[in-house]
ROTOR-655081 format. One line per field, with one value per residue (C-alpha): residue number from 1; x, y, z; residue in one letter. Coordinates in nm, 3 decimals, padded with zeros to 5 digits. Each point is the difference from the previous one (the first is absolute). Layout:
// ROTOR-655081
num = [NUM	...] $
px = [X	...] $
py = [Y	...] $
pz = [Z	...] $
residuo = [A	...] $
//
This chain:
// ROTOR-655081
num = [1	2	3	4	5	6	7	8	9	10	11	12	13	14	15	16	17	18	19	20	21	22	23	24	25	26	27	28	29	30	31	32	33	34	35	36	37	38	39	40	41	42	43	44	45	46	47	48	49	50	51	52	53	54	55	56	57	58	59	60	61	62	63	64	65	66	67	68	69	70	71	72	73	74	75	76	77	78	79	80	81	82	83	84	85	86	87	88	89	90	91	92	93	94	95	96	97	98	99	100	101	102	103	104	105	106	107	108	109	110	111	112	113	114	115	116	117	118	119	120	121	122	123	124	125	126	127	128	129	130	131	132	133	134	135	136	137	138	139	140	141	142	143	144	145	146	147	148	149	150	151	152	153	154	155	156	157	158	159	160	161	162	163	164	165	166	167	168	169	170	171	172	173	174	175	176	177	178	179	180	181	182	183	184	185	186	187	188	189	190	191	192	193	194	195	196	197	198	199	200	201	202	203	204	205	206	207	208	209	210	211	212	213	214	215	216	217	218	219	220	221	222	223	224	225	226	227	228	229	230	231	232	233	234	235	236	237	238	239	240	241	242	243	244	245	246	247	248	249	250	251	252	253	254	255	256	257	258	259	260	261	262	263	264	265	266	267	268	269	270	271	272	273	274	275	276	277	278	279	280	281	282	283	284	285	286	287	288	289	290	291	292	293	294	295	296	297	298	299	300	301	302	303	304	305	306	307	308	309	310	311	312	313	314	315	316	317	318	319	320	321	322	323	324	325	326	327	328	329	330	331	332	333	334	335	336	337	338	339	340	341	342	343	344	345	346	347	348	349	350	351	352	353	354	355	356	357	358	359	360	361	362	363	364	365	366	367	368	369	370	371	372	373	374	375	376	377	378	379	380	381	382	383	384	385	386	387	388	389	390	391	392	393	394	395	396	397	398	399	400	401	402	403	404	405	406	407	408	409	410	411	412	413	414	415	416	417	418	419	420	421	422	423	424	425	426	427	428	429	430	431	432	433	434	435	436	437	438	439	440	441	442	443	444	445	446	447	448	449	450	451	452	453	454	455	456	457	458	459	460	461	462	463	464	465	466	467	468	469	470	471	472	473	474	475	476	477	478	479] $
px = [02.371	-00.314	-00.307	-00.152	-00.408	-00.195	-00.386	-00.144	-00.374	-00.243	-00.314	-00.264	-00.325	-00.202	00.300	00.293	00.295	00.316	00.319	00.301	00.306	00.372	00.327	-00.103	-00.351	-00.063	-00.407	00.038	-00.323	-00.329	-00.364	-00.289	-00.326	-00.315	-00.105	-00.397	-00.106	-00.304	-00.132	00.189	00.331	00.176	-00.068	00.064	00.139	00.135	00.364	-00.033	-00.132	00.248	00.277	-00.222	00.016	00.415	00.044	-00.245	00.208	00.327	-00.143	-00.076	00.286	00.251	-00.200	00.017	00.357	00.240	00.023	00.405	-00.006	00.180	-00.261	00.311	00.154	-00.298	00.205	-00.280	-00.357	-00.129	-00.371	-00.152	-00.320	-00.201	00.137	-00.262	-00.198	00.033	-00.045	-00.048	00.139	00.000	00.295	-00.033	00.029	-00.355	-00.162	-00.299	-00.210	-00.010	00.282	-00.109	00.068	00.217	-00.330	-00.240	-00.127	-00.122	00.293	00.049	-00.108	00.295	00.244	-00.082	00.102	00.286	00.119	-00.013	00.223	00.251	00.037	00.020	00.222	00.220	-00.057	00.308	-00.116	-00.323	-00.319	-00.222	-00.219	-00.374	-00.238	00.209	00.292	00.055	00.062	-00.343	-00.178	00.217	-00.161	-00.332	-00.001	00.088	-00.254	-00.276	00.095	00.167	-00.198	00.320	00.315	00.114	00.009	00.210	00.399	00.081	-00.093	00.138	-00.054	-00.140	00.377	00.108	-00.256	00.070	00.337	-00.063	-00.152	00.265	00.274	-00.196	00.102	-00.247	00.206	00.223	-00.145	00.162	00.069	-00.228	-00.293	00.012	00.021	-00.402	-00.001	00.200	00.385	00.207	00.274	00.216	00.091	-00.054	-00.250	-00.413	-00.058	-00.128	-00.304	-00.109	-00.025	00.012	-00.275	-00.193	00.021	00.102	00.189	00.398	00.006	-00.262	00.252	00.247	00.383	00.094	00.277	00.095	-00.167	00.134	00.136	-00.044	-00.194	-00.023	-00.010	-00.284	-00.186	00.102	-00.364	-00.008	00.362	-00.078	-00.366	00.229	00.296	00.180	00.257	00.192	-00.237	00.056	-00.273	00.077	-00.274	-00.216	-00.106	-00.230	-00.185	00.088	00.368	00.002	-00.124	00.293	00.239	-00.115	00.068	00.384	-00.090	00.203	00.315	00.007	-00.138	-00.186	-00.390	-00.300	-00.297	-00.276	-00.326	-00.262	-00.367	00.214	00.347	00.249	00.333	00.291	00.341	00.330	00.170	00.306	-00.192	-00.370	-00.267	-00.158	-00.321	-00.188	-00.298	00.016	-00.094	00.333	00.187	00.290	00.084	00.291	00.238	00.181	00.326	-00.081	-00.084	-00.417	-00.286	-00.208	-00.321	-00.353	-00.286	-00.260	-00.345	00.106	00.132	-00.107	-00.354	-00.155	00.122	-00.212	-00.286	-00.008	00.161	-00.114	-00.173	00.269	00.307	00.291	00.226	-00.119	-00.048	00.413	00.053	-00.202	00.128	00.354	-00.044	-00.172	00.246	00.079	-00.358	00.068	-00.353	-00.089	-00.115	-00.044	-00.237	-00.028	-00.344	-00.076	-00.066	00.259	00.445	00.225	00.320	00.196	-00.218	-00.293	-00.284	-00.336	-00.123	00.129	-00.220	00.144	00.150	-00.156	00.097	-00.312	-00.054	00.263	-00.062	00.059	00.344	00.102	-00.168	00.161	00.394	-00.083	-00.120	00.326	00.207	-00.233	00.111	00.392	00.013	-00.198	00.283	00.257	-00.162	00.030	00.389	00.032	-00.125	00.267	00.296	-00.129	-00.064	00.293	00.241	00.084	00.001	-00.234	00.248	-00.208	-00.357	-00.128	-00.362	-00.214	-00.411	-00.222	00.063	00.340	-00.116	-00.022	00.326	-00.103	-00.123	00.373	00.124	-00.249	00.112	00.403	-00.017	-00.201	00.176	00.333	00.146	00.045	-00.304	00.046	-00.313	00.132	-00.158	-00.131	-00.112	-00.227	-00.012	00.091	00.324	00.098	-00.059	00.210	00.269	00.000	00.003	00.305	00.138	00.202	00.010	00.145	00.108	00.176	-00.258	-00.313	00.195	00.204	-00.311	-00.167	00.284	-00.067	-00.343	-00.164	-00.028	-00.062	-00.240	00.034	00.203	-00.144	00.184	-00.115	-00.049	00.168	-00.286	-00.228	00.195	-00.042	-00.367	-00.098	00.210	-00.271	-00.288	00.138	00.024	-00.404	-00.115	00.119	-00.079	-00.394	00.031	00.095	-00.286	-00.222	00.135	00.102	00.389] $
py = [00.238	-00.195	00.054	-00.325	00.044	-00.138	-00.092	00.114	-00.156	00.105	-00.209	00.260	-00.053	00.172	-00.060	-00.033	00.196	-00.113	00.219	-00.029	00.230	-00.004	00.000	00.322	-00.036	00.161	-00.075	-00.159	-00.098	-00.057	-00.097	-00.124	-00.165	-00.069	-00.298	-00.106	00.005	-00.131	00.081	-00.233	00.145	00.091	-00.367	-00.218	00.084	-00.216	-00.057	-00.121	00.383	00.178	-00.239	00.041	00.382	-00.046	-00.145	00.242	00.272	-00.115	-00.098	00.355	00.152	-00.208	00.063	00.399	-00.045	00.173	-00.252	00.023	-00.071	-00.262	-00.249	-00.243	00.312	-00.099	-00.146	-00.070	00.035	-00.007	00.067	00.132	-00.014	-00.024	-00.253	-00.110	-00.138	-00.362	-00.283	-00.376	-00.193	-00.355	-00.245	00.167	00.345	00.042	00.276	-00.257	00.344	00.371	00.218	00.079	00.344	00.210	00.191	-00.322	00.017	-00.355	-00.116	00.255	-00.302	-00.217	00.386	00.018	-00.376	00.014	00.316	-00.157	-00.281	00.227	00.175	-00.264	-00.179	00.260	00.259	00.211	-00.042	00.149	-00.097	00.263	-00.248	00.077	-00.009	00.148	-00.282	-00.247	-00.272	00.095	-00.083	-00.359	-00.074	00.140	-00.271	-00.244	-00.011	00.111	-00.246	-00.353	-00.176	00.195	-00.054	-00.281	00.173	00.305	-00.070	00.385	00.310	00.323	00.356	00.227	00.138	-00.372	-00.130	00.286	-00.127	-00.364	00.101	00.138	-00.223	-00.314	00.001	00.008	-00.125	00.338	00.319	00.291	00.130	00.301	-00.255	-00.237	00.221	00.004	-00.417	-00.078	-00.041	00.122	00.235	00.018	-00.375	-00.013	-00.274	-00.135	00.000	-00.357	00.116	00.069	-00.357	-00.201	00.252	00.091	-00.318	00.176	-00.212	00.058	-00.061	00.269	00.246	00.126	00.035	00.372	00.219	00.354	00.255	00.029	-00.354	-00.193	-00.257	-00.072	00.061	00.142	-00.289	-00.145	00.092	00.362	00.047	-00.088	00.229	00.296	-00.027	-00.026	-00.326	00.131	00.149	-00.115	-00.024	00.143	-00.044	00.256	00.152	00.243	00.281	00.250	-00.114	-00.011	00.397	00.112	-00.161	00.218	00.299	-00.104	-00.040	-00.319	00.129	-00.056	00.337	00.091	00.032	00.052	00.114	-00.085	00.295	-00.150	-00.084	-00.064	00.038	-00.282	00.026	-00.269	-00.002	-00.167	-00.109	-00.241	-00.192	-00.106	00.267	-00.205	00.248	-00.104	00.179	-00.187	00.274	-00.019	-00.321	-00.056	-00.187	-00.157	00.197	-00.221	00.107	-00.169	00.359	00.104	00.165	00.100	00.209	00.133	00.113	00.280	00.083	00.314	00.149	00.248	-00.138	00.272	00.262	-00.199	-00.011	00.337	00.175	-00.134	00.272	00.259	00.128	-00.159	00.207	00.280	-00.202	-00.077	00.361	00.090	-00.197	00.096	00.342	-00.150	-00.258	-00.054	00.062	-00.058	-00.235	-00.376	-00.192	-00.345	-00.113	-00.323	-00.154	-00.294	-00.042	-00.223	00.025	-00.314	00.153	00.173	-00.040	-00.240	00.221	-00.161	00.266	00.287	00.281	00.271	00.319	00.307	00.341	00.248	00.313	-00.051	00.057	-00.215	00.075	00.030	-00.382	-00.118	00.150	-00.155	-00.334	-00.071	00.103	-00.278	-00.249	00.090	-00.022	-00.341	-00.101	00.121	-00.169	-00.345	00.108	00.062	-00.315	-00.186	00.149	-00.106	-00.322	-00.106	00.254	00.123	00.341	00.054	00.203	00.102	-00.040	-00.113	00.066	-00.081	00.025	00.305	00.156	00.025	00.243	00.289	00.220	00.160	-00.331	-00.113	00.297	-00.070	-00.341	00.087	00.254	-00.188	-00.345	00.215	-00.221	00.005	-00.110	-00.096	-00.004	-00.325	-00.022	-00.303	-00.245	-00.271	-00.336	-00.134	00.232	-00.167	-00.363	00.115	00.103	-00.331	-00.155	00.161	00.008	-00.357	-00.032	00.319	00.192	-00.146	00.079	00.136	00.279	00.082	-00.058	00.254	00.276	-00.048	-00.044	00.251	00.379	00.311	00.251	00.245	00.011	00.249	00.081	00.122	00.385	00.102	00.241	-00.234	-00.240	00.163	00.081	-00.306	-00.156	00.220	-00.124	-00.415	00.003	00.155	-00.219	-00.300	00.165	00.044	-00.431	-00.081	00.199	-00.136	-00.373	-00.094	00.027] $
pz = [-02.254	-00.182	00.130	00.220	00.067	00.271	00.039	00.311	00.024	00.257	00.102	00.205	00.142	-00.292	-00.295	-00.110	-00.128	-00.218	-00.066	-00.167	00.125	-00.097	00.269	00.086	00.095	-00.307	-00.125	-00.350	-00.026	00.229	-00.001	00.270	-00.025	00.271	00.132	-00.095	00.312	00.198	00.331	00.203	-00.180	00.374	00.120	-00.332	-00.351	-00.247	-00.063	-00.365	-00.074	00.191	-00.248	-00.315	00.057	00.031	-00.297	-00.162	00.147	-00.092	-00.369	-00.031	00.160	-00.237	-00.318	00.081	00.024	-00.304	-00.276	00.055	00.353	00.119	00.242	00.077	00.234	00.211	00.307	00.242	00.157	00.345	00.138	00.320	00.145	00.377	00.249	00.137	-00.319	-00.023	-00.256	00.020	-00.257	-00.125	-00.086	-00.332	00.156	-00.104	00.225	00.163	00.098	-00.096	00.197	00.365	00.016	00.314	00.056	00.065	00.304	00.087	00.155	00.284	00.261	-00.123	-00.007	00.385	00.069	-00.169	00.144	00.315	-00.143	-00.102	00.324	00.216	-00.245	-00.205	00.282	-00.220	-00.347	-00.163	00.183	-00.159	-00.140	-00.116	-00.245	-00.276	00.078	-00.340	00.335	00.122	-00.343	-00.046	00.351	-00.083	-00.343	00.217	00.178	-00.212	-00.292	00.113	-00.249	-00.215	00.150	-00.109	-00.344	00.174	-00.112	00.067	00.153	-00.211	-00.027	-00.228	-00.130	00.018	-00.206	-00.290	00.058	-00.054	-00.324	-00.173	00.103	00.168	00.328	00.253	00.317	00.086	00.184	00.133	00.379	-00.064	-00.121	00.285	00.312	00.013	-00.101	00.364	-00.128	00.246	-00.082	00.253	-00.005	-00.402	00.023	-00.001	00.405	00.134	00.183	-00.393	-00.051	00.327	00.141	-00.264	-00.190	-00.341	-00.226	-00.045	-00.302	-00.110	00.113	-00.245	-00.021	00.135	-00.152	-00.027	-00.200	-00.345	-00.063	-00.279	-00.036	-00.376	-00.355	-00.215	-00.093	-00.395	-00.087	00.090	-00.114	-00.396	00.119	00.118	-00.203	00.341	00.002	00.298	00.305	00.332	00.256	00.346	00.292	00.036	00.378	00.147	-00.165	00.341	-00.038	-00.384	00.031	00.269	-00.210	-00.299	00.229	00.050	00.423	-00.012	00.205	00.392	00.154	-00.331	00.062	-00.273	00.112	-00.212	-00.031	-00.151	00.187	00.251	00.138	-00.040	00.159	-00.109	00.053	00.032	00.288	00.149	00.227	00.043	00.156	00.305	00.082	00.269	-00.086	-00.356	-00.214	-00.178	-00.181	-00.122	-00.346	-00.099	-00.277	-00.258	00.146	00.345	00.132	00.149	-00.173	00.277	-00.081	00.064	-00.085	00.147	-00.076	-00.059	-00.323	-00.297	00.011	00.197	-00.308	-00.247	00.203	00.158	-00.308	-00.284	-00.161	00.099	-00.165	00.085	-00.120	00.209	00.306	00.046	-00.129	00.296	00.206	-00.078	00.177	00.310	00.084	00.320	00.053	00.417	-00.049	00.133	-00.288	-00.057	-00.329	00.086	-00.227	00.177	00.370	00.160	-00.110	-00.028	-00.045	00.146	00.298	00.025	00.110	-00.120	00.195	-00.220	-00.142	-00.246	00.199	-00.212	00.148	00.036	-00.193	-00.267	-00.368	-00.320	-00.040	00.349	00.132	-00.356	00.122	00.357	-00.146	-00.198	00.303	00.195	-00.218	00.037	00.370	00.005	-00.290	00.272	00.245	-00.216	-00.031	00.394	00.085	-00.283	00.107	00.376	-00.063	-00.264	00.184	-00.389	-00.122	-00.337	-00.178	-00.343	-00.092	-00.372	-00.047	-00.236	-00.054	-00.102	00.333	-00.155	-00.265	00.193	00.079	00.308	00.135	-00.076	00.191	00.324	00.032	-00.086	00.307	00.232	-00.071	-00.048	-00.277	-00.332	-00.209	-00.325	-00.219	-00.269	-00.352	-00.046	00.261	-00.149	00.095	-00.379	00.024	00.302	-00.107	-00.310	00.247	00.195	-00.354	-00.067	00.349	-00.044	-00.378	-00.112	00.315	00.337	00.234	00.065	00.136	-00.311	-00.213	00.167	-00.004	-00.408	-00.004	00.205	-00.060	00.237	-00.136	00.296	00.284	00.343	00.303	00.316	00.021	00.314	00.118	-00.042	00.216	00.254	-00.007	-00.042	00.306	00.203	-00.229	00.033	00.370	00.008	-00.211	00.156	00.375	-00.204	-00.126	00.404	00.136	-00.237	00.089	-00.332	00.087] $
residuo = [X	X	X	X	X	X	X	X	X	X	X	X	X	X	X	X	X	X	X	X	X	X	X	X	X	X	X	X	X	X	X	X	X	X	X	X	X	X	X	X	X	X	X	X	X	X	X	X	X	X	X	X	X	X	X	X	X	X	X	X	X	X	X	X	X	X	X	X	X	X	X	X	X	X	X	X	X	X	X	X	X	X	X	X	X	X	X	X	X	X	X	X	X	X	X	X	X	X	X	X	X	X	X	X	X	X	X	X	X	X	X	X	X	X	X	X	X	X	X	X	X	X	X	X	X	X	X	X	X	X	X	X	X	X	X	X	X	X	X	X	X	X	X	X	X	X	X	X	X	X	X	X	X	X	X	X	X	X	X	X	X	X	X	X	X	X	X	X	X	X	X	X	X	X	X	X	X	X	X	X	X	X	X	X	X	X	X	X	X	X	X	X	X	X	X	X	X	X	X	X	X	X	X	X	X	X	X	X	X	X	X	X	X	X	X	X	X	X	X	X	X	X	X	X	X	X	X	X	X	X	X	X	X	X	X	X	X	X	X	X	X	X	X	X	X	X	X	X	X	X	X	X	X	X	X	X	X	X	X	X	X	X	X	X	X	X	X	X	X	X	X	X	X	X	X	X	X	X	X	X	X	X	X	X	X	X	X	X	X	X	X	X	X	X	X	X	X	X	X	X	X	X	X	X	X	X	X	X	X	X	X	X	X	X	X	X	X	X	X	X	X	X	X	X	X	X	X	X	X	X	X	X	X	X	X	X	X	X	X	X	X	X	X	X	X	X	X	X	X	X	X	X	X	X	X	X	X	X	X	X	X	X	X	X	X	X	X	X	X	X	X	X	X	X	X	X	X	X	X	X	X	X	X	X	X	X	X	X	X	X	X	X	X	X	X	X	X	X	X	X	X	X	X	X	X	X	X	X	X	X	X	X	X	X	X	X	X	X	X	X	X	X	X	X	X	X	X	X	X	X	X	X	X	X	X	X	X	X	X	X	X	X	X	X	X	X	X	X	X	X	X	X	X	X	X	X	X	X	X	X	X	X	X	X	X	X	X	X	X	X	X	X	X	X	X	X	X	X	X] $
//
């Protein structure tokens, strides 16, 4: 079969990244490049740079490319980035400020009012609203800035606007982008109170489809550029969803669980996750199934902090012959946990008179039972089994970390090999031009590197450990 290639492009908070894989999720080629940054970087950055840094990616990735290879196999290119970063453009799709970024606090007043909104009007959709909410920042310009609406023709966000740039349309979003902006997705459209309420104009708002469809051609400019005459443009989505699709979770039951700073858990199920509690959410797969996920304040952070000068290597080897250590740990950095319990309260649990490598065994096992605790509460509230776990993250690194959380979560774990954000907007790209489905593109485009499953003894150990450590988060009030 002839190869077909697909550009997966990646818009971050500090950079960007640009790759180029085949069918088979095979990396062709690949490059990234910071952002010049100033000090207000996490509340405003400029959306011309992040684009100028695309195309200065993509110039180099091409022009690295064997002389013989052939650029018109290039089927497609899709781009993810944060949700809840918004842009204000003009009738000429002219950005009329700099980006407001996701992590801008100013417009946590207008989050809290139109959380209230949402629950009293869309009571079953997402009403998680805050600071962080791309609806929350188009309120916060409204109000800070009338002298400039009547210039406002369109609200976008940051994927859309890369988007908009390399085919020229501005209008289409994704349902992973607009579940922070207000669009509801159980009824598959923008919610009234958005504009009879909050007085935002409809036609700011843009037209919603799945993840993955296309909404253009390479623009005739960048195609003579490129040398590519035939690349669609699919819509991009989220950078969270972008990286679970890289890890292949994209089946219903199949879970990734994200180790990073923190812990991010996302999976796939056949109906929406209602939590009361609102620590989890559920977004909306291309193939009409959910996305629910979370995230925790705890993760691999406390390792790179309390570790950092210490061998690594020697640590898990250590920690491989102490395992089940029979210990209450919990290396939570911060005071306070949002998910899977929200316990603003919460203090680290460190066990007395261990030593290095004993508090370093009982800390990873910490982390597994509040990752099975996360999994508890999913199959409660979506009455679903999670069937497999992907995982991803540098927490992922470490084989006897693998084999903790296989035993205590008793499921197979499967450690995947490459779960950037650029390969999964390269997926997506290829998702409806080359493949079926998301589904099918996935099966092709994602590797395992490692598979783990639960070691029996260890089971069984850790059923007694589970139950204390959730009798220790009850007595402590945080469960």
């Amino acid at each position: 079969m002839k190869k077909r290639y697909f550009l997966g492009i990646d818009v971050g908070t500090q950079g960007a990244r640009v790759l180029l894989v085949d069918q088979h999720g095979e990396l062709i080629g690949s490059g990234q490049k910071d952002f010049l940054l100033d000090d207000l970087f996490r509340q405003q950055q400029s959306p011309d740079e992040w684009w100028n840094s695309c195309v200065e990616l993509i110039d180099q990735l091409l022009r690295n490319l064997p002389g013989d290879f052939e650029r018109s196999a290039i089927m497609a290119a899709s781009v993810t980035s944060t949700s809840g970063t918004v842009i204000p453009l003009d009738i000429e799709n002219m950005p009329l400020s700099d980006a407001i970024m996701y992590s801008d606090p100013r417009s946590a007043e207008q989050g809290a009012r139109i959380k209230k909104l949402a629950e009293e009007n869309v009571p079953d959709g997402y009403t998680g609203f805050n600071a962080s909410s791309g609806i929350s920042k188009i309120l916060w310009y409204v109000e800070n800035y009338p002298d400039k609406l009547e210039e406002v023709a369109l609200w976008v966000h940051a994927s859309d606007y890369i988007v908009g740039k390399l085919c020229g349309n501005y209008g289409v979003t994704d349902y992973t982008n607009v579940l922070k902006s207000g669009y509801d997705l159980q009824n598959l459209e923008w919610p009234s109170f958005i504009h009879v309420e909050l007085g935002l104009n409809p036609m700011w708002f843009q037209k919603v489809v799945p993840s993955g469809t296309v909404v253009g051609r390479l623009r005739p400019d960048l195609a003579a550029r490129w040398g590519i005459p035939h690349l669609s443009v699919t819509v991009g989505l989220t950078d969270g969803c972008a990286s679970q699709m890289a890890s292949g979770a994209v089946n219903v039951g199949d879970w990734n669980t994200t180790i990073g700073t923190t812990m991010v858990i996302k999976g796939v199920t056949n109906n929406a996750v209602k939590d009361p509690l609102g620590t989890l959410y559920s977004h909306r797969h291309p193939e009409g199934y959910w996305m629910p996920g979370g995230a925790s304040n705890t993760g691999a952070d406390w390792i790179s902090l309390d570790y950092a000068h210490q061998d690594l290597q020697q640590l898990n080897a250590a920690a491989e012959k102490l395992i089940p250590t029979g210990e209450i740990a919990w290396p939570l950095k911060q005071q306070g946990e949002r998910y899977p319990i929200i316990a603003p309260q919460a203090h680290a649990i460190v066990p007395e008179h261990l030593s290095l490598e004993e508090l370093y065994a009982a800390n990873m096992e910490g982390v597994a039972f509040l990752e099975r605790l996360a999994y508890e509460i999913i199959e409660e509230l979506s009455g679903e089994k999670v069937l497999s776990v992907y995982t991803a993250g540098g927490g992922s690194k470490s084989d006897v970390w693998l084999k903790i959380r296989a035993s205590v979560l008793n499921v197979p774990i499967f450690r995947c090999k490459e779960t950037s954000g650029a390969l999964g907007a390269a997926i997506i790209a290829a998702s409806k031009t080359f493949y079926c489905s998301l589904t099918e593109a996935c099966k092709n485009m994602t590797s395992v590197d490692e598979m783990v499953i639960a070691d029996d003894e260890l089971v069984n150990s850790y059923e007694r450990q589970y139950a204390e450590f959730k009798a220790r988060l009850t007595g402590l009030g945080y469960l």
